[in-house]
N, C-alpha and C positions, 0 to 999 in steps of 0.2 A: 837575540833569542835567549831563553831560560839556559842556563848551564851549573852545573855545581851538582851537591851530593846531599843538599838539605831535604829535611822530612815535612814532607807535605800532607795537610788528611787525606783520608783516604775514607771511601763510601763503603761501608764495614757487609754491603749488598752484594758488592762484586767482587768477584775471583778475580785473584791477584796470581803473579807468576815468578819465579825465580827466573835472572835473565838467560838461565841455560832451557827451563821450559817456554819461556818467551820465544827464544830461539829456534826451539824447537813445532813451537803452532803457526810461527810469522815462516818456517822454511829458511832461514837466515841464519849464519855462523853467530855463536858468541861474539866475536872479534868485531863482525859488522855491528852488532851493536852497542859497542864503545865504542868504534867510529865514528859512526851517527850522533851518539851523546857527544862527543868528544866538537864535532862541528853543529853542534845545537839544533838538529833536527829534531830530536827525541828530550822533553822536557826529563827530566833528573826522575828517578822511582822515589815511593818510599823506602825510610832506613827504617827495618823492624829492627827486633832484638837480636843482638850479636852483629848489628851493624850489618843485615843481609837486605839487600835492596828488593825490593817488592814490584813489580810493574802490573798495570793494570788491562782493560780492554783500549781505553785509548791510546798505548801504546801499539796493543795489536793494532789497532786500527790505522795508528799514522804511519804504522810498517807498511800493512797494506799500499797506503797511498803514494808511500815513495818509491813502493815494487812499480805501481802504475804508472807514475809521472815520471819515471825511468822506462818504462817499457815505450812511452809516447816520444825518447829519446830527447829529454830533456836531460843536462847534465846537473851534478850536483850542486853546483853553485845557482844555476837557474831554479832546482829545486830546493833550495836554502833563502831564494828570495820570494817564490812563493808559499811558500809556509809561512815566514815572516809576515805576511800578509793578513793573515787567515788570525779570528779571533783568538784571543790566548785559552778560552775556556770551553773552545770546543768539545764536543762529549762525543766516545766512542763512534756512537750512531749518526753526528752530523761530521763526522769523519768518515763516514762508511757510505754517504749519501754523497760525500765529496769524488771518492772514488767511482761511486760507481759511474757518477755525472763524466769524470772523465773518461774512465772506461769505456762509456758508451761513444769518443768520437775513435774508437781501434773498428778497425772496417773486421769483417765475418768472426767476431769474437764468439758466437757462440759455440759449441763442442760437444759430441754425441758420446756420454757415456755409459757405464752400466746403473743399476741402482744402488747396486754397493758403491759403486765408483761417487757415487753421488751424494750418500750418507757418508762417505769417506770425508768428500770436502765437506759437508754441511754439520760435520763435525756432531751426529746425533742421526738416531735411527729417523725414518719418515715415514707415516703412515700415510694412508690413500687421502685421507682430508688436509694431510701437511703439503700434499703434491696437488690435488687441488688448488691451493690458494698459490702456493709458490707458481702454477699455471695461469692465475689470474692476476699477480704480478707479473706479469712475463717474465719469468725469472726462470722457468723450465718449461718443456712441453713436449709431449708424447711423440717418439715417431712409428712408424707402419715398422720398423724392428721390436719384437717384444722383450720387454725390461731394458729398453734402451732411453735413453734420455734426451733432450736438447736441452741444456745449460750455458746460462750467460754468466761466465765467471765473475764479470765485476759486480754484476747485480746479488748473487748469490748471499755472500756475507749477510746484505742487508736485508735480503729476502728471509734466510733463515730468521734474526731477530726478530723481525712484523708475525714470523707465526705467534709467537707468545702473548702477541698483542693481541686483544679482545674488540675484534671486529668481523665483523657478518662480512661473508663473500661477496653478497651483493653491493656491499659499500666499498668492498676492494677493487671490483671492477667499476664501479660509477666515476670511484679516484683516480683509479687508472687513464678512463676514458679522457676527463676534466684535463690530466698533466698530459697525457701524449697531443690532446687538440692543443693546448695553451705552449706548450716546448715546440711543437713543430712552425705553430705563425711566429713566437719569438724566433726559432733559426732559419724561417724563410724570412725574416727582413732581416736582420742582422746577414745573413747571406749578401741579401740584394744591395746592404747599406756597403759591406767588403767590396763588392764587386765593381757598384758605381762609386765608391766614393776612393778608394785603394787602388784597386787594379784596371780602376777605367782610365785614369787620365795616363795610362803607362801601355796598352792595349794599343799602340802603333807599335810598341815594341816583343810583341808576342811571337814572331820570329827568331828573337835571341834567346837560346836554350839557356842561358846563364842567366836572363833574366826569368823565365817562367821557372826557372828552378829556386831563384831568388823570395820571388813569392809564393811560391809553394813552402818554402821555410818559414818564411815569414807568417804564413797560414797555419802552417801547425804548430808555431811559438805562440800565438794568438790565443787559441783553442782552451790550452786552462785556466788563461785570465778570462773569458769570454765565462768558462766555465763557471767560477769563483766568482765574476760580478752577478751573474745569475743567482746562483747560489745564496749569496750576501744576499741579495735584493729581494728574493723571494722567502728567506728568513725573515727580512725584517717585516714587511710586509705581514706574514703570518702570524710573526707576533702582537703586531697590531689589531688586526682582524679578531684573533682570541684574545686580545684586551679590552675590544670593545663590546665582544661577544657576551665574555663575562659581568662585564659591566651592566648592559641588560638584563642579564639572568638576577 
């Protein structure tokens, strides 16, 4: 992976962060992130003038990701080989689609808070049409407590983003519909494919607690490679689609 202190461009579009503000929006010490740089998880900032290093959003973003693939109790070196993995020119936002992809196998992530509590993380006030849409992502949703919230943490990040983007509700929810039908038959066969093709020919021995706990490891080491070939595939795929799309137009 990338490491050193060279100056890379920079999209003169996006806010950049000094790594003590960095630190400050990712929740994360200074120190953790020279750590990070230091074992190559965190591609190098730019150097501006006076030699002060600049970091961008996809730094916030691949902070996020290793909060996550740590919280799924992956260690660091397990996290340093899937990174390694993952395209070198990933952008903020398919960094933030990475997360949330994972985030979504932690069981009852979502979290009922206030609406302050909730502009708090989403880092920006929200109005009733911003809570709308962020409702038809599933991303929040109302409950019978007033000004209370349901929030799905890993989704949030990338929920806020898609407000800015210029798209009718109704196309949010149709896209919605389209990726919850298409992700759930992709993870009932990849399920059925784990089940009979892994844990079937082993399934005489499901009475050894040291084995079903075996594969229970095994199961949750799986999960962000499973996540990530997803991911990849359904990138390239898209980018196909809107090359041929265009090509007709």
């Amino acid at each position: 992976m990338t490491t050193g202190t060279e100056s890379v461009p920079a999209n003169a579009d996006e806010p950049t962060f000094t790594v003590d503000e960095l630190a400050a929006r990712a929740g994360v010490t200074v120190r953790t992130i020279r750590f990070y740089s230091t074992k190559g998880l965190l591609p190098p900032p730019v150097i501006g003038p006076r030699r002060v290093g600049h970091y961008g959003p996809e730094h916030l973003s691949r902070l996020a990701l290793i909060e996550e693939l740590q919280h799924q109790g992956m260690t660091l070196a397990a996290i340093e080989r899937y990174l390694e993995q993952l395209p070198a020119d990933l952008s903020a936002h398919d960094l933030a689609i990475h997360r949330a992809l994972v985030a979504s196998w932690a069981p009852d992530a979502a979290e009922d808070v206030s609406r302050a509590e909730l502009e708090r993380r989403a880092g920006r006030a929200l109005d009733e049409a911003d809570l709308d849409r962020l409702t038809a992502m599933g991303v929040t949703a109302r409950t019978p407590a007033p000004g209370t919230y349901r929030v799905d943490p890993g989704l949030l990040r990338l929920g806020v983003q898609l407000l800015d983007v210029p798209i009718a509700h109704e196309t949010i929810l149709a896209a919605r519909t389209v990726l919850m039908e298409h992700t759930r038959s992709a993870a009932h066969e990849l399920s059925r494919l784990f089940r009979d093709e892994v844990w079937g020919p082993y399934r005489d021995r499901e009475s050894d607690p040291e084995h079903v706990a075996a594969m229970r490891s095994l199961s949750a080491h799986m999960q962000p490679m499973v996540v990530q070939a997803l991911v990849t595939a359904f990138q390239r795929s898209l980018k196909e689609e809107l090359r041929g799309w265009l090509k007709e137009g």
